[in-house]
C-alpha positions as CSV (number, residue, x, y, z in Angstrom):
1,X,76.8,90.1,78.4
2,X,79.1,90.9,81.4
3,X,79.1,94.6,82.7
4,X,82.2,95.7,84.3
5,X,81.6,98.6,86.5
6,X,85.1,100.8,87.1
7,X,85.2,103.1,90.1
8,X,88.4,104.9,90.1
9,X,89.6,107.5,92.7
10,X,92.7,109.5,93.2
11,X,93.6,106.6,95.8
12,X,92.1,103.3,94.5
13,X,90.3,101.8,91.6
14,X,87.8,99.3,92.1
15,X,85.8,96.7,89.5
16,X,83.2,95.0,89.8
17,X,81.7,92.2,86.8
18,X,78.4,91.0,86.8
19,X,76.3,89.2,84.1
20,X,72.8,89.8,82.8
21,X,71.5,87.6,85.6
22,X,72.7,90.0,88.2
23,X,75.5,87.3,89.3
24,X,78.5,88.7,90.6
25,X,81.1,86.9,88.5
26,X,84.5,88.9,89.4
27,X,85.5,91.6,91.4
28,X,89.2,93.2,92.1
29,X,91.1,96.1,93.2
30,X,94.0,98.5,91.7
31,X,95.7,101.7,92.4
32,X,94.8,105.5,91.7
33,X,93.4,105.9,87.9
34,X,93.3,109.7,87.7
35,X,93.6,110.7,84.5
36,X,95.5,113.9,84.9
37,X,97.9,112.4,87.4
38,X,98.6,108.8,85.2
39,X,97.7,110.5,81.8
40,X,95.5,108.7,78.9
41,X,97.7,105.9,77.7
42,X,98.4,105.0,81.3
43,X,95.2,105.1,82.4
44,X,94.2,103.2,79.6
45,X,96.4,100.2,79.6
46,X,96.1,99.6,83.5
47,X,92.0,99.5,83.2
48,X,92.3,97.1,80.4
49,X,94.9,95.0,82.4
50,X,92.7,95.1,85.7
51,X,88.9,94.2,83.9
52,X,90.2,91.2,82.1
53,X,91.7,89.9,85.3
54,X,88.0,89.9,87.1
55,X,86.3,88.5,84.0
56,X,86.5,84.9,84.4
57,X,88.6,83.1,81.4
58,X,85.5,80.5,80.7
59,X,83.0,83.3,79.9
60,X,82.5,83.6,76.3
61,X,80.2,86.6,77.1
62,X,80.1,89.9,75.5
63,X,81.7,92.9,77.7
64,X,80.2,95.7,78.5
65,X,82.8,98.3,80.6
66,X,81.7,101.4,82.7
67,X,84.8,103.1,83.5
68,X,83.8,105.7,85.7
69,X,87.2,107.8,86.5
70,X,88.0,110.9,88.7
71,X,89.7,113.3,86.3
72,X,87.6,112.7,83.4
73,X,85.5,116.6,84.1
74,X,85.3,117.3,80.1
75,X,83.7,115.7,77.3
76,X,87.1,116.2,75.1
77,X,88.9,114.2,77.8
78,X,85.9,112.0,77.4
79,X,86.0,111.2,74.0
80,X,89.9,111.1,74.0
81,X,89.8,108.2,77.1
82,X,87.1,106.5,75.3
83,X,89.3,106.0,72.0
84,X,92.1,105.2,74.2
85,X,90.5,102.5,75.5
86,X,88.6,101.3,72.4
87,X,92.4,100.9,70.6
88,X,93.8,98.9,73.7
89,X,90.8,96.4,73.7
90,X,88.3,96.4,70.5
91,X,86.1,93.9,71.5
92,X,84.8,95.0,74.5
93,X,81.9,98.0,74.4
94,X,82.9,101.3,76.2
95,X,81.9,103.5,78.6
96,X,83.4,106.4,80.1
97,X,82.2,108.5,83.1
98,X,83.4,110.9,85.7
99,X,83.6,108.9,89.0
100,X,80.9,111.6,90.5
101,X,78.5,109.7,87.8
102,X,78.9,106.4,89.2
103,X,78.2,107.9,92.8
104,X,75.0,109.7,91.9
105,X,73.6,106.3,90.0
106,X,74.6,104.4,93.1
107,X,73.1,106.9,96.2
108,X,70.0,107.7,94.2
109,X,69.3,104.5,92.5
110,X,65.8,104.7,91.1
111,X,65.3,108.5,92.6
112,X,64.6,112.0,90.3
113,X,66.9,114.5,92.5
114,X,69.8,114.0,94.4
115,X,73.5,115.8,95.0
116,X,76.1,113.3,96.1
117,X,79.4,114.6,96.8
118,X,82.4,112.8,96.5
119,X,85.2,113.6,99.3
120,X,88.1,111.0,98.7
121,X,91.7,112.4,97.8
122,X,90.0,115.3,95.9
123,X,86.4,116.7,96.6
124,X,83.2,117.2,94.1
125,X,79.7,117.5,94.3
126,X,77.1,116.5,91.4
127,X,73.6,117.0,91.1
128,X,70.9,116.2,89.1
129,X,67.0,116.8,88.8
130,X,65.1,115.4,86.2
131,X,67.5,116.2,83.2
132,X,68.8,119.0,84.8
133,X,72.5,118.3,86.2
134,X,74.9,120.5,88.1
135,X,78.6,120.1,89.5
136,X,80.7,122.1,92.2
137,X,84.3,121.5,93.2
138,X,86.3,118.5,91.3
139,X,89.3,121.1,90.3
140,X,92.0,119.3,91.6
141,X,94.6,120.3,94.4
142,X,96.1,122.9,92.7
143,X,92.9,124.8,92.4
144,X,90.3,123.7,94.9
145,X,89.2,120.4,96.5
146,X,88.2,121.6,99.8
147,X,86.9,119.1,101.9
148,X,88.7,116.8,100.5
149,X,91.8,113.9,102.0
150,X,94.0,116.4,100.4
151,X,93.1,119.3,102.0
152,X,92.7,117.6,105.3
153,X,96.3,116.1,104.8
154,X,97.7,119.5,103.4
155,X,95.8,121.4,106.4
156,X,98.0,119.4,109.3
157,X,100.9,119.8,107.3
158,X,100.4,123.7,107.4
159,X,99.7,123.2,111.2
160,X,102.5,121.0,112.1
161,X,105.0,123.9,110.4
162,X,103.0,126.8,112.3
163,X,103.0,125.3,115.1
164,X,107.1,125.1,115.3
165,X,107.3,128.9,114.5
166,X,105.3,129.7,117.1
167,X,103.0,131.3,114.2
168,X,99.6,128.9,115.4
169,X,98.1,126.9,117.9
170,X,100.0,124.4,119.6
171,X,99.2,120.8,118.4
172,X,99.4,117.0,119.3
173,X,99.6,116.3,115.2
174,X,103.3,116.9,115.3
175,X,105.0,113.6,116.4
176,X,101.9,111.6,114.2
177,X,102.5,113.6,111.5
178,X,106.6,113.2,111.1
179,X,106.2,109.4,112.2
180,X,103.7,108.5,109.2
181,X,106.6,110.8,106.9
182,X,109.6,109.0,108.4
183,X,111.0,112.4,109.5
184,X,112.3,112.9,112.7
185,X,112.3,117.1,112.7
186,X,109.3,119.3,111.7
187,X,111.6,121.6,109.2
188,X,112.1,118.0,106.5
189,X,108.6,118.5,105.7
190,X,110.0,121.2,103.6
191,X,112.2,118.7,101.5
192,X,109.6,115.8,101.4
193,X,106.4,117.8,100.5
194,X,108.8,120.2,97.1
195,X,110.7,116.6,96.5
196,X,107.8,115.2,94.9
197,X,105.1,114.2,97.7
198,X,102.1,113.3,95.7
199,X,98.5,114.4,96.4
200,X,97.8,110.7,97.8
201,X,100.4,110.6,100.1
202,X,99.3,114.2,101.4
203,X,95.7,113.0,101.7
204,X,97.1,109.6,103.1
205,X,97.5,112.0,106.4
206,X,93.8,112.6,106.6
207,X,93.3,109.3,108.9
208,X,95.8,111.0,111.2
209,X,94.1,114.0,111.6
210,X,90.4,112.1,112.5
211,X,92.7,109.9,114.9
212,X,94.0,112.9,116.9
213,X,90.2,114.4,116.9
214,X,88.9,111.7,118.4
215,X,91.1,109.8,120.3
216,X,93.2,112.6,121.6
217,X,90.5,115.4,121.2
218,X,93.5,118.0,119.8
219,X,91.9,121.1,118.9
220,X,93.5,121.7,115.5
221,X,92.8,118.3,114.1
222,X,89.2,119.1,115.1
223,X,89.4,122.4,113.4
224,X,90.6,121.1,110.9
225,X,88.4,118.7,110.2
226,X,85.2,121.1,111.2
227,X,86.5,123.7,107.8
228,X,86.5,120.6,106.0
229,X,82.9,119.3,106.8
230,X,81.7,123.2,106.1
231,X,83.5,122.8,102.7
232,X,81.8,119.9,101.8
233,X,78.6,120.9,102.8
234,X,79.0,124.1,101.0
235,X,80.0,122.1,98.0
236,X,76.5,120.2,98.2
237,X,74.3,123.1,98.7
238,X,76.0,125.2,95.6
239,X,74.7,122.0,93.4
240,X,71.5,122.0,95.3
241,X,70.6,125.7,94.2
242,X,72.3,125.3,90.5
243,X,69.3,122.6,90.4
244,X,67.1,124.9,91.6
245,X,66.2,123.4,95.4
246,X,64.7,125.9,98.1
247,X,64.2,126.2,101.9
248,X,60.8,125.2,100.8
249,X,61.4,122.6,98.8
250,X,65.2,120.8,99.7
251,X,66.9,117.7,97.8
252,X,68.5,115.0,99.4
253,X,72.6,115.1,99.9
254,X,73.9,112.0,100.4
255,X,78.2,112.0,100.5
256,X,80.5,109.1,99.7
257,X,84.1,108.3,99.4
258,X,87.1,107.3,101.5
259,X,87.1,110.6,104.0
260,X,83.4,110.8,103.5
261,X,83.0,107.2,105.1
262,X,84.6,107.8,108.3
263,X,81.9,107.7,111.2
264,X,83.4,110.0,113.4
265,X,84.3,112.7,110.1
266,X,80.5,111.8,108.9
267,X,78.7,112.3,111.7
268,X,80.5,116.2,111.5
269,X,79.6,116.3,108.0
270,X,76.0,115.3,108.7
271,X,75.4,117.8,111.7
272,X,76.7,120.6,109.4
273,X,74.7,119.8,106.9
274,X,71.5,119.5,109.5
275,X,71.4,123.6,109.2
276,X,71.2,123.7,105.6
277,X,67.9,125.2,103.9
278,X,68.2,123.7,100.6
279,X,69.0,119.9,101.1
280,X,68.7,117.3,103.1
281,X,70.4,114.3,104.6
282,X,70.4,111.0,102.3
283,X,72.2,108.1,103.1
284,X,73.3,106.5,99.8
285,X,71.4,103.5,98.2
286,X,74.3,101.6,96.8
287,X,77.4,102.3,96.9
288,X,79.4,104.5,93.4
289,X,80.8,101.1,92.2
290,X,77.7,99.2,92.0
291,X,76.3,102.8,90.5
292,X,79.0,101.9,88.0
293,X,77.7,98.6,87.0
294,X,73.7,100.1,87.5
295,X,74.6,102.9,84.3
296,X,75.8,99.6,82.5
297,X,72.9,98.2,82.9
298,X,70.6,101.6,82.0
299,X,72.1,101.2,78.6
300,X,71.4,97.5,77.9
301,X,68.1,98.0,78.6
302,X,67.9,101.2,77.2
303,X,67.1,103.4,79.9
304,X,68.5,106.8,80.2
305,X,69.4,107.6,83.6
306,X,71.9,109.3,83.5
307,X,72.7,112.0,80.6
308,X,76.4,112.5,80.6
309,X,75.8,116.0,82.2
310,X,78.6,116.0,84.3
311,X,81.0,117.4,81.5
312,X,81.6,121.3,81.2
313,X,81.2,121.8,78.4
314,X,77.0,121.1,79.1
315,X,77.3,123.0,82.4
316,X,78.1,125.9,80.8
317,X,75.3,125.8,78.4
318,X,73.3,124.9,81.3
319,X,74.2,128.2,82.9
């Protein structure tokens, strides 16, 4: 059998395909495969299209796929991907996860308690001890994802505008900002964010903001980036206590993704989360993809290591 392990993001979707002797057979990369933002069929026909082309054509081997996807936060959107998928490609075994499962698997491979926390275009934190599991954040732009590319991005936007009505603090993101937009004057931001600027292209900006932070030392960038780092931390510590962790007894908090794996935005995270009574600081084991193809391999050999607790519908009966 081949296990495909799917990590998809609001940004970029990775696979990974590796066979039952732990040979890494095919790998590849894709856009975004959010599920609210591309929508089921979409979704569904692009991870199909994007595994067979990193499963190599002279393997006669079963297929195992681990599609671990930002977006998927209930089981009825779990259930409804999964058929999705099982209608565009039969023959191939299913399984569908939130991308905060992959991530978990990966940072505490062979571990009992953990909280990883995903900051990428959005932001979410999962936990799990034993077979208890908790989740913060993961509500999407419109409704949260502090911490996250997006609200980095969507924070320097806000600054660029207040800074030209005299309304904040003057900042250096200004000229980086509208250069990285292809806008010359502060006021087209107005046009380009309501004509249909997308969540990736606001947390696309995020780079921008660490750049001016460290490079140029601007003030608001750093501020910026310093709410960010609390949010994220916050994020962690709110799973952390949902599973039940203490000043006297803290879990480890290890935080992945695309914002998350900048060194310079890190090492803030990690100092913040330095003064925290209820976890501690974990660097991940593997990475979420690899996590991906790890929860492929639980089921073939009939391990349960993960529980499918990420869904709401189980945290509310958790509660």
């Amino acid at each position: 059998m081949i296990v495909v392990g799917v990590d998809g993001g609001g940004t970029k979707t990775e696979m990974l395909a590796v066979d039952e002797a732990g040979t890494v057979v095919g790998q590849g990369g894709a856009g975004p495969s959010n599920v609210h933002r591309l929508g089921i069929a979409g979704v569904s026909k692009e991870i199909v299209r994007n595994v067979a082309a990193v499963i190599p054509a002279d393997r006669n081997d079963s297929v195992l796929v681990v599609a671990c996807l930002a977006g998927v936060d209930t089981a009825e959107m779990r259930v409804a991907l999964t058929a999705a998928l099982v209608e565009c490609e039969p023959d191939w075994e299913w399984i569908v996860e939130n991308d905060a499962a992959a991530a978990w698997r990966g940072a505490f491979d062979g571990m009992d308690a953990g909280v990883v926390t995903i900051a990428g275009t959005g932001a979410v934190s999962f936990g799990r001890s034993g077979q208890v599991t908790a989740r913060t954040g993961g509500w999407g732009a419109l409704l949260g994802d502090e911490g996250s590319g997006y609200s980095v991005g969507h924070a320097a936007l806000v600054a660029v505008l207040r800074d030209q009505d005299g309304l904040g603090p003057a900042t250096q993101l200004t000229g980086p900002v509208l250069n990285a937009l292809g806008l010359t004057q502060s006021h087209e931001i107005i046009d380009r964010v309501h004509g249909g600027m997308s969540f990736e292209d606001v947390a696309s900006l995020a780079p921008i903001v660490i750049a001016m932070a460290e490079d140029e030392h601007d003030g608001v960038a750093r501020h910026i980036l310093e709410l960010a780092a609390d949010a994220l931390v916050l994020l962690s510590d709110g799973a952390a206590a949902r599973l039940g962790a203490t000043s006297a007894a803290p879990i480890g908090s290890a935080y992945v993704g695309g914002l998350a794996g900048n060194a310079y935005f890190r090492d803030m995270v990690r100092k913040r989360q330095a003064a925290s009574r209820l976890t501690v600081w974990s660097e991940p084991r593997e990475s979420a993809l690899m996590g991906a193809v790890l929860l492929g391999a639980d089921r073939i050999h009939n391990r349960d290591e993960y529980s499918g607790g990420f869904y709401v519908d189980s945290i509310e009966r958790d509660s």
